[in-house]
KOLZAPA-417956 format. One line per field, with one value per residue (C-alpha): x, y, z; residue in one letter. Coordinates in steps of 0.05 Angstrom, whole numbers. Each point is the difference from the previous one (the first is absolute). Example, Ala and Ser with C-alpha at 12.3 -4.5 7.8 and 13.67 -1.06 7.14 Angstrom:
% residues 2
east	c(246  27)
north	c(-90  69)
up	c(156  -13)
residuo	c(A  S)
//
This chain:
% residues 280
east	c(827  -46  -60  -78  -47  -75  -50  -45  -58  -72  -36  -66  -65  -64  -65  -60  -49  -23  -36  -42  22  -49  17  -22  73  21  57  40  -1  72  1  -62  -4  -57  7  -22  -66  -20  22  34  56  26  68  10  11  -45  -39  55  62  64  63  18  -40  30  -20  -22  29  32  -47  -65  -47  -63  -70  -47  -56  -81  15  51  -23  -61  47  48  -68  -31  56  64  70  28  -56  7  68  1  -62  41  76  3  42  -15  23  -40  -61  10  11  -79  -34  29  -25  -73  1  -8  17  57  -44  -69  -23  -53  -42  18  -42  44  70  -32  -23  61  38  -49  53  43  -44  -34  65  61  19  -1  72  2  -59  50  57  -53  -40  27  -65  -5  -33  -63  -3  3  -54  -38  14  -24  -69  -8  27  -55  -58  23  12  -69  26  -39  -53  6  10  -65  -32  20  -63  -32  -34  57  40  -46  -2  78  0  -40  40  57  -26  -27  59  47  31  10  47  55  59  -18  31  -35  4  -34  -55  -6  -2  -50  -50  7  7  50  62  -16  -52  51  55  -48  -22  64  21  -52  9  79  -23  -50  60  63  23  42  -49  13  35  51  4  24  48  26  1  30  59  -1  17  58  28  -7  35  66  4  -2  44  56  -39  -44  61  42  49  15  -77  -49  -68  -31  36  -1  -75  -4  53  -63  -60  -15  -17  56  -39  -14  78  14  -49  27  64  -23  -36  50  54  -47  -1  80  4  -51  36  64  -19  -35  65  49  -64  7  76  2  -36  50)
north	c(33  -35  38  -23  -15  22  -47  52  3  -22  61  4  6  35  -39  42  -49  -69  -10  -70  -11  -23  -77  17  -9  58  50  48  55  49  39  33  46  35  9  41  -13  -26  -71  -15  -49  -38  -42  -39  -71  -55  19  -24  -11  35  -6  -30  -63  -54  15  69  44  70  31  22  -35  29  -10  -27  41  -1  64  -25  -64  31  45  -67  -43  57  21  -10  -15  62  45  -29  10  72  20  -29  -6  -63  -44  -48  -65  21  17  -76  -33  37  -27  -70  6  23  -58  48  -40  31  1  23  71  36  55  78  45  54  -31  -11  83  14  -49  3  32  -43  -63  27  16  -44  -57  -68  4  72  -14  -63  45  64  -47  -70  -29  -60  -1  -31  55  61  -39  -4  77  33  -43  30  71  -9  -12  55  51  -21  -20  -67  36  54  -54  -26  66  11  -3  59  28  7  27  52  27  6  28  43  25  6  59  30  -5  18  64  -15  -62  51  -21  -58  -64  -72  9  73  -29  -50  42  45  -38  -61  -48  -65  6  -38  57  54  -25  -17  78  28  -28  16  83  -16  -23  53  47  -27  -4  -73  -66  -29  -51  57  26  -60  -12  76  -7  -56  18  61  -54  -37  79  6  -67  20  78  -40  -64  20  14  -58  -41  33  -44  43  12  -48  -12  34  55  -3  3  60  38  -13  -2  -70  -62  -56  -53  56  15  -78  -6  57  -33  -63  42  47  -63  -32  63  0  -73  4  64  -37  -54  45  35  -59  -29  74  -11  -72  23  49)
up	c(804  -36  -30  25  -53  17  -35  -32  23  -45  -28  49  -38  23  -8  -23  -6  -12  -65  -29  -73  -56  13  68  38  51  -7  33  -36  11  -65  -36  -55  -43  -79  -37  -21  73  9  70  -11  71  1  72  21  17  69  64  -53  -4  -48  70  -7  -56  -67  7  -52  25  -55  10  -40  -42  35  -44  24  -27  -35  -40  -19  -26  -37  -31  -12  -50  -34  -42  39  -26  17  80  -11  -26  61  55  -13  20  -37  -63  41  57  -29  -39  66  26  -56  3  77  -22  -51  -59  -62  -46  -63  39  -5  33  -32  24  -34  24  -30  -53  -21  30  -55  -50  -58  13  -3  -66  -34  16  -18  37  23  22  42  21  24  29  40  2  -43  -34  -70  37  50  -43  -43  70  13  -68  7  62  -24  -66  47  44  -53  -34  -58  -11  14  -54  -56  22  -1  -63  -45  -52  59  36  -49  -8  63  -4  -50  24  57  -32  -45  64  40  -55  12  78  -28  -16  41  38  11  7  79  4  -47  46  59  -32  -23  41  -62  -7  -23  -61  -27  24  -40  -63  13  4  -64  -36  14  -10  -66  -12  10  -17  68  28  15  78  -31  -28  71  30  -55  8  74  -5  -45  57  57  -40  -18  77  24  -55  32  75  -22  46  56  -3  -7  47  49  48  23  30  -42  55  -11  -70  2  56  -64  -57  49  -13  46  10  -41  -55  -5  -8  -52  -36  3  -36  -50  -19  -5  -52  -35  -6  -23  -56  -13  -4  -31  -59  -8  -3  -50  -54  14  -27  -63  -11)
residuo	c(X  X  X  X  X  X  X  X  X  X  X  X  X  X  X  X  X  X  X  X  X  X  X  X  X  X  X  X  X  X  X  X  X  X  X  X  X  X  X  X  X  X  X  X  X  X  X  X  X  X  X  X  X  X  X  X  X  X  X  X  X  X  X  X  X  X  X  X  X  X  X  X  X  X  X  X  X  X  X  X  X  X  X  X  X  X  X  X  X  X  X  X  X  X  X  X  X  X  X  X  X  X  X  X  X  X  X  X  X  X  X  X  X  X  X  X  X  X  X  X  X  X  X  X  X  X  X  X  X  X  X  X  X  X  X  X  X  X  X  X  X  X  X  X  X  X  X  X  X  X  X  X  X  X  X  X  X  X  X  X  X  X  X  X  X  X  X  X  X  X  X  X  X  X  X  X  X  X  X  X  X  X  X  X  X  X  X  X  X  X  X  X  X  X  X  X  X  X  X  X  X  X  X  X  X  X  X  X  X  X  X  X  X  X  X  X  X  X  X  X  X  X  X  X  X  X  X  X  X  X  X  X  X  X  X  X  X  X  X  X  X  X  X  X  X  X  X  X  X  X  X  X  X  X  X  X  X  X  X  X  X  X  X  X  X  X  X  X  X  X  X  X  X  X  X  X  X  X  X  X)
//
């Protein structure tokens, strides 16, 4: 006897809803979910269209919502990217529909404190590989990040007067300096990050203790120490990055950054050693 075959049938999918996008188009919405810091992301098809109509994909596709092009507009690909979990590609395709130039950047105050050491301290091409900046951008970025921080502002302040009254301060708040870093200064006496650093190493000096340059180098050196003890894990094969980055409490994006970093580290590693060897 010859066997039946039973076409299988389609997988049936529940509407919830149906949601206007930012370019003003309708959706139906059949998959929603919240993140963690609030944002509702919605994947559906165009409003009326099925993978049952010609040229619909079987794939849910991302909604562009209001939220989230507000979200792509004020900030770096890789900070969407790390917020939402939605792809790299995707997130591309959004901003070439909302006409965002490649090279444009909008002004985030918030990105920007949340960045700030790492737009004061590294280089052009580490900023290049954390954030996907041109040389222009990050130029862009630290003017905003001086005015911000007060910076200008405290070189124009900077007369005898001023000085002075410094000064000043400084002898009066002394002994309650003991222990603090540049952001509890901050915190405390609601000052720029400019005048806290500039404060901070002056006690260090005072009393022997490591400038906030120093810091950064040591915690630095304390991050590459980090990425050799978790090489194996971070280059594991037999785990997912997401997994990877639920194993050392990091974010997907963070993981693949680290990644990058730490294989820099091993070439110019490598290619020192074969360099000492040669002289040998």
């Amino acid at each position: 006897m010859s066997k039946k075959h039973h076409r299988k049938k389609p997988t049936k999918h529940l509407k919830i809803k149906v949601l206007q996008d930012a370019l003003g188009e309708y959706w139906d919405v059949y998959e929603e979910r919240t993140t963690v810091n609030g944002l509702q992301i919605y994947r559906g098809w165009h409003y009326g269209c099925t993978p049952a109509d010609e040229g619909i994909s079987p794939v849910f596709s991302y909604i562009l919502t209001h939220e989230i092009a507000e979200l792509i507009k004020t900030n770096p690909i890789h900070y969407v990217y790390d917020k939402t979990g939605i792809s790299l590609s995707v997130i591309a395709k959004m901003r070439v529909k909302l006409s965002i130039n490649r090279n444009f950047v909008y002004r985030n105050d918030q990105w920007l404190l949340e960045n700030q050491d790492s737009l004061l301290n590294d280089s052009y091409k580490t900023l290049k590989n954390l954030f996907n900046l041109t040389k222009p951008q990050v130029n862009q970025h630290r003017e905003w990040l001086s005015d911000l921080l007060g910076i200008a502002k405290c070189k124009r302040l900077r007369n005898t007067k001023h000085d002075d009254e410094m000064e000043q301060w400084f002898r009066n708040e002394y002994e309650n300096f003991k222990g603090m870093t540049v952001q509890d200064l901050m915190d405390k006496y609601n000052i720029s990050k400019y005048l806290a650093i500039k404060t901070h190493d002056k006690y260090q000096q005072m009393n022997n203790g490591a400038s906030y340059a120093e810091t950064l180098k040591i915690a630095k050196n304390e991050q590459a120490k980090w990425l050799l003890e978790n090489k194996s894990t971070l280059f594991s094969s037999s785990d997912t990055i997401t997994a990877i980055a639920e194993k050392l409490n990091k974010s997907p994006s963070q993981i693949s950054r680290l990644r990058k970093k730490l294989k820099k580290e091993l070439i110019n590693s490598n290619t020192i050693n074969i360099s000492n060897n040669a002289k040998k």
